[in-house]
Backbone as CSV, one residue per row, in Angstrom:
resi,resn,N_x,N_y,N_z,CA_x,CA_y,CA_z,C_x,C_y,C_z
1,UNK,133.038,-60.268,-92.769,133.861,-59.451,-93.598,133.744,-57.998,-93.129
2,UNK,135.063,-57.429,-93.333,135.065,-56.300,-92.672,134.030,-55.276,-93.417
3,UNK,133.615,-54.199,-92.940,133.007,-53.040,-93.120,133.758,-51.716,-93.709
4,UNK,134.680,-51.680,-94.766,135.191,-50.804,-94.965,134.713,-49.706,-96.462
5,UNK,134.773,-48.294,-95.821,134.243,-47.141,-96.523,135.183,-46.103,-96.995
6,UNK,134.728,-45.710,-98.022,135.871,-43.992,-98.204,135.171,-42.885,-97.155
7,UNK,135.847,-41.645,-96.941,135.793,-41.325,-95.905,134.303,-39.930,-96.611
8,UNK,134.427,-40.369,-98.049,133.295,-39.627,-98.770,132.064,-39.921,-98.016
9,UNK,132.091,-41.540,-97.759,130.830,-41.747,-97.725,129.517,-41.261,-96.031
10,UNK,131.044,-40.299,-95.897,130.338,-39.712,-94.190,129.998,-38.586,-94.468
11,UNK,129.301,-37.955,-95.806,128.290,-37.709,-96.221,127.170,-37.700,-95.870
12,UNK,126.939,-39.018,-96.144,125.561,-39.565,-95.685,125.407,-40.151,-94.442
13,UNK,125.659,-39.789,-92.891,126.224,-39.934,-92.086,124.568,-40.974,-91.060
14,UNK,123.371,-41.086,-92.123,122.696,-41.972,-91.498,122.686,-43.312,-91.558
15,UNK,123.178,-43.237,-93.264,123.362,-44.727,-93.948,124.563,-45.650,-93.044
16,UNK,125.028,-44.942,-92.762,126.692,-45.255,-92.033,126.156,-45.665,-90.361
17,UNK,124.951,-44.975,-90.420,124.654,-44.944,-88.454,123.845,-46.305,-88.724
18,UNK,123.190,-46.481,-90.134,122.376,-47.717,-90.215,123.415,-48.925,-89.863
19,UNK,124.617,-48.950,-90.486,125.042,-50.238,-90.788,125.614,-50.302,-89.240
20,UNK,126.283,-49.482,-88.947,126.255,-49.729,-87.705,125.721,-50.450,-86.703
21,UNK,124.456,-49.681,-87.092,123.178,-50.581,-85.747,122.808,-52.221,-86.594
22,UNK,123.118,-51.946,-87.413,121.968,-52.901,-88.281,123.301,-54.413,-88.045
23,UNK,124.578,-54.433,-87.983,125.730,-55.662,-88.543,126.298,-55.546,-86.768
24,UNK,126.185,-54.992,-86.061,126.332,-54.404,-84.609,128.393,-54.528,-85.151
25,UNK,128.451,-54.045,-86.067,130.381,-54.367,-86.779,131.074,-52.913,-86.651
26,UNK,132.409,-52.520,-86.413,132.786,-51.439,-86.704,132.584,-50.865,-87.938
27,UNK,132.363,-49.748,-88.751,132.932,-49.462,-90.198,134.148,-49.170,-89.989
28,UNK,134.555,-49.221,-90.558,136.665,-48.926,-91.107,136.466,-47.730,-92.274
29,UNK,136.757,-46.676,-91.747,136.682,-45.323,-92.856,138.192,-45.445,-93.491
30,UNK,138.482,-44.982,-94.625,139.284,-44.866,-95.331,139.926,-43.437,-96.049
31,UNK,140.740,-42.987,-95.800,141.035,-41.534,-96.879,142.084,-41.713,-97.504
32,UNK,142.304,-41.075,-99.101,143.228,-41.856,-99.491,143.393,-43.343,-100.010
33,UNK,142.775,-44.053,-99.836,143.143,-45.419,-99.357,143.880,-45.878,-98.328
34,UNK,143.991,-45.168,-97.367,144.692,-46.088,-96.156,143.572,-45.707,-95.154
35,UNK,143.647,-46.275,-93.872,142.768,-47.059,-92.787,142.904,-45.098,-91.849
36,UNK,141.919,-44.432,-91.693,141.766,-43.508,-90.805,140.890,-43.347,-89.758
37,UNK,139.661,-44.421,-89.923,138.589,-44.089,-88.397,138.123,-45.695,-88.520
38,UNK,137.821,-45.518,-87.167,136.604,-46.728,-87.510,135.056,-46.514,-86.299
39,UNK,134.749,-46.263,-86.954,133.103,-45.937,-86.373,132.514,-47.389,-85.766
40,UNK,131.272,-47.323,-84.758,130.967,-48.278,-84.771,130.044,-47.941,-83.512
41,UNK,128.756,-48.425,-83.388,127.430,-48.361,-82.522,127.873,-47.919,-81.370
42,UNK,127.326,-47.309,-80.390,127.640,-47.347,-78.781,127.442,-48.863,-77.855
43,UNK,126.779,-49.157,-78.313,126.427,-50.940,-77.829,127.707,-51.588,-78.087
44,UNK,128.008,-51.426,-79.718,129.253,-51.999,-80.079,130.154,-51.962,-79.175
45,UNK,130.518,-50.870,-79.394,131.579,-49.771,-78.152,131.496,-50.376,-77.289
46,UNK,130.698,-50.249,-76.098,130.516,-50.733,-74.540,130.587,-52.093,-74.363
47,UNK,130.115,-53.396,-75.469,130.411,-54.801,-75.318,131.798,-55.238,-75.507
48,UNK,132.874,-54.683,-76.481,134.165,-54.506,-76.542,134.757,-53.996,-75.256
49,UNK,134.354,-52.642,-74.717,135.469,-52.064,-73.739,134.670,-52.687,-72.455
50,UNK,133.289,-53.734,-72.239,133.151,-54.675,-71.334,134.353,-55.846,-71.189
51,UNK,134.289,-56.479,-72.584,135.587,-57.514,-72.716,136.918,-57.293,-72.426
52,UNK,137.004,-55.852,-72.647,138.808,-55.639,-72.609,138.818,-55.330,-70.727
53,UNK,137.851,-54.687,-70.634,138.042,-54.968,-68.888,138.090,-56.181,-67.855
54,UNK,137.385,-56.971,-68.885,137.124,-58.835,-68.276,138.609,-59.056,-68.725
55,UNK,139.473,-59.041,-69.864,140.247,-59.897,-69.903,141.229,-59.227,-69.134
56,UNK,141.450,-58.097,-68.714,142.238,-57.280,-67.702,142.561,-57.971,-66.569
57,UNK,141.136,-57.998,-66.406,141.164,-58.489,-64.823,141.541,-60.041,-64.859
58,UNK,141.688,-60.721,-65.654,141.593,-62.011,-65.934,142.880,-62.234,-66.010
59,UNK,144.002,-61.103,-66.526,145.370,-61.029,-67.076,146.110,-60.845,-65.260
60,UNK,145.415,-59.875,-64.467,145.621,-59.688,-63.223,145.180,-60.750,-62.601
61,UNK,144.873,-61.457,-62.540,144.336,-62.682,-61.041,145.507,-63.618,-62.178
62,UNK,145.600,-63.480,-63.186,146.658,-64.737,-63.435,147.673,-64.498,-63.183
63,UNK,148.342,-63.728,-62.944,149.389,-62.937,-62.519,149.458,-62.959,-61.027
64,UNK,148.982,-62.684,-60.363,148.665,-62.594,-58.718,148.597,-64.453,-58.692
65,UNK,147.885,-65.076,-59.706,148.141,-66.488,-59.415,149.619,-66.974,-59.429
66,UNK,150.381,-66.375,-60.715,151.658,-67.193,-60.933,152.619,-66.972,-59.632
67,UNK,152.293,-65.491,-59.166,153.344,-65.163,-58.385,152.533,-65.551,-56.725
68,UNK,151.961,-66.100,-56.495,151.400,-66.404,-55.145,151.337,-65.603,-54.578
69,UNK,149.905,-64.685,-54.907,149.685,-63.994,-53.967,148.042,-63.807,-53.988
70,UNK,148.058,-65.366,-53.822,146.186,-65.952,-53.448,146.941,-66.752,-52.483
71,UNK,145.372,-66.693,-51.932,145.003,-67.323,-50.415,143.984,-68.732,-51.219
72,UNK,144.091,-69.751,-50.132,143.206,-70.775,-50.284,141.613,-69.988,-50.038
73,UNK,140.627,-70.450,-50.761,139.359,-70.064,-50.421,138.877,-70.687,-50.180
74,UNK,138.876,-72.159,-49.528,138.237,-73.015,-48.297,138.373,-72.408,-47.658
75,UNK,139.992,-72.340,-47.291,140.685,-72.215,-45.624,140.336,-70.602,-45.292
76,UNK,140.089,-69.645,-46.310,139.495,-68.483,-46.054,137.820,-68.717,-45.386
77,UNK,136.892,-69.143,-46.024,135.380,-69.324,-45.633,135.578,-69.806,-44.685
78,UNK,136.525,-70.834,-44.245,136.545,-71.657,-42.869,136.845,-70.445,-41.383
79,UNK,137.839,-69.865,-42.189,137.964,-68.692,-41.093,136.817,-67.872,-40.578
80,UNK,136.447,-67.514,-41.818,135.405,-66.240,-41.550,134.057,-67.276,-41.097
81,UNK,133.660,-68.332,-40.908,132.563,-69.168,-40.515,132.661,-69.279,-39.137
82,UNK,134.069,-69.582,-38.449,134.688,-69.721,-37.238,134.641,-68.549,-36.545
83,UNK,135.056,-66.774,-37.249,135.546,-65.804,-37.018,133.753,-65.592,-36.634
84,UNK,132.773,-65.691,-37.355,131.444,-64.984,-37.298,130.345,-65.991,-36.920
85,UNK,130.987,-67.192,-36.168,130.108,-68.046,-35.553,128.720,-69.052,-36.608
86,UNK,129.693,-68.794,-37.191,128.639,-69.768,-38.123,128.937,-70.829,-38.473
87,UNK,128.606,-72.104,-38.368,129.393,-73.516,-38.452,128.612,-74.190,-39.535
88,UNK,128.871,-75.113,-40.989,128.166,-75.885,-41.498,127.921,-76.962,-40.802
């Protein structure tokens, strides 16, 4: 369940650093009642913008797959084994 706060409660700006570390979850700040920040650990942070770079690259090689523009990677190792004298 989400983590959501009024934007009062950054006040107390340790209690907020606790839950953070402590649920490893964003908080969702609030002003008004509608959605204005969302805070959340540096760990947090960096395991997210790890994933969004994995699925990037994941979105790119599928793409480079649909449109053929991979090489076989046998017939590649076979080259470079042949090319650098190395035979299994």
């Amino acid at each position: 369940m989400p983590n959501i706060r009024p934007i009062a409660d950054l006040g107390n700006v340790s209690e907020i650093s606790k839950l953070c570390h402590s649920t490893n979850e964003p908080v969702f700040i609030t002003q008004n009642g509608y959605g204005d920040m969302v805070i959340m650990s540096e760990k947090a942070y960096d395991e997210i913008l790890a994933s969004s770079e994995i699925y990037q690259k994941l979105l790119i090689s599928a793409l480079e797959i649909k449109n053929g523009e991979v090489e076989n990677g046998i017939e590649i190792l076979d080259k470079m084994r042949k090319k650098y004298g190395y035979e299994v």
